[in-house]
C-alpha positions in Angstrom: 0.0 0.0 0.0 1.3 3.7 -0.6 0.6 6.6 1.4 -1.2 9.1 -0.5 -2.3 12.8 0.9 -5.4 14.6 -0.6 -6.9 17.6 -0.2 -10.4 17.0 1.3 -13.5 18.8 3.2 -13.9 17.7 6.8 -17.0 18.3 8.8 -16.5 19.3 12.3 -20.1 20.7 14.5 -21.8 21.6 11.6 -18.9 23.4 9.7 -16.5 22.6 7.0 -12.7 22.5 7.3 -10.2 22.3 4.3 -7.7 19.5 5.8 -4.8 17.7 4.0 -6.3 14.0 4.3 -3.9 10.9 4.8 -4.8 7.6 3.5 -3.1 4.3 2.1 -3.9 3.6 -1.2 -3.7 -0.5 -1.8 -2.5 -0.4 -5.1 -4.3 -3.7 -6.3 -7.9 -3.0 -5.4 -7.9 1.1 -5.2 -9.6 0.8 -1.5 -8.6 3.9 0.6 -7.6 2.6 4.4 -6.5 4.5 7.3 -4.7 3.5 10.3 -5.6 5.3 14.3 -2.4 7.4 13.3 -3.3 9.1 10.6 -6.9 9.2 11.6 -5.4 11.6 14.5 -3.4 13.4 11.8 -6.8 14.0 10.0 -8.5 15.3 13.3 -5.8 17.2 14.4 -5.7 19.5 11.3 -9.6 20.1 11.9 -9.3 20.6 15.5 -6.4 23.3 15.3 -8.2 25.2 12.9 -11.7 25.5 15.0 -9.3 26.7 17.5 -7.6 29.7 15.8 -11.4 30.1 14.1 -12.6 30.5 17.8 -9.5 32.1 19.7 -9.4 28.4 21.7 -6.1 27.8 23.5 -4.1 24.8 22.4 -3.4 21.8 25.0 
């Protein structure tokens, strides 16, 4: 499997965030996985951008 990024729309309470999305790509069957890891990538983008939207501090 490769890793692939792609640009994508996430949807975080009930707005949309622009997020550099990390998959594996299985190169037989075309089937996009993702692993806990790069699920936390993915979430971590969204989440760091509803903070600066919102003034949040960071952990």
């Amino acid at each position: 499997m490769t890793l692939k990024r792609e640009k994508r729309v996430m949807l975080f309470r009930k707005k949309e965030y622009s997020v550099h999305y990390h998959f594996y790509l299985c190169n037989e069957s075309g089937e996009q996985f993702t692993s806990t890891e790069l699920d936390e990538v993915n979430l971590v983008q969204v989440y760091n951008q509803y903070r600066d939207e919102y003034s949040f501090l960071s952990p």
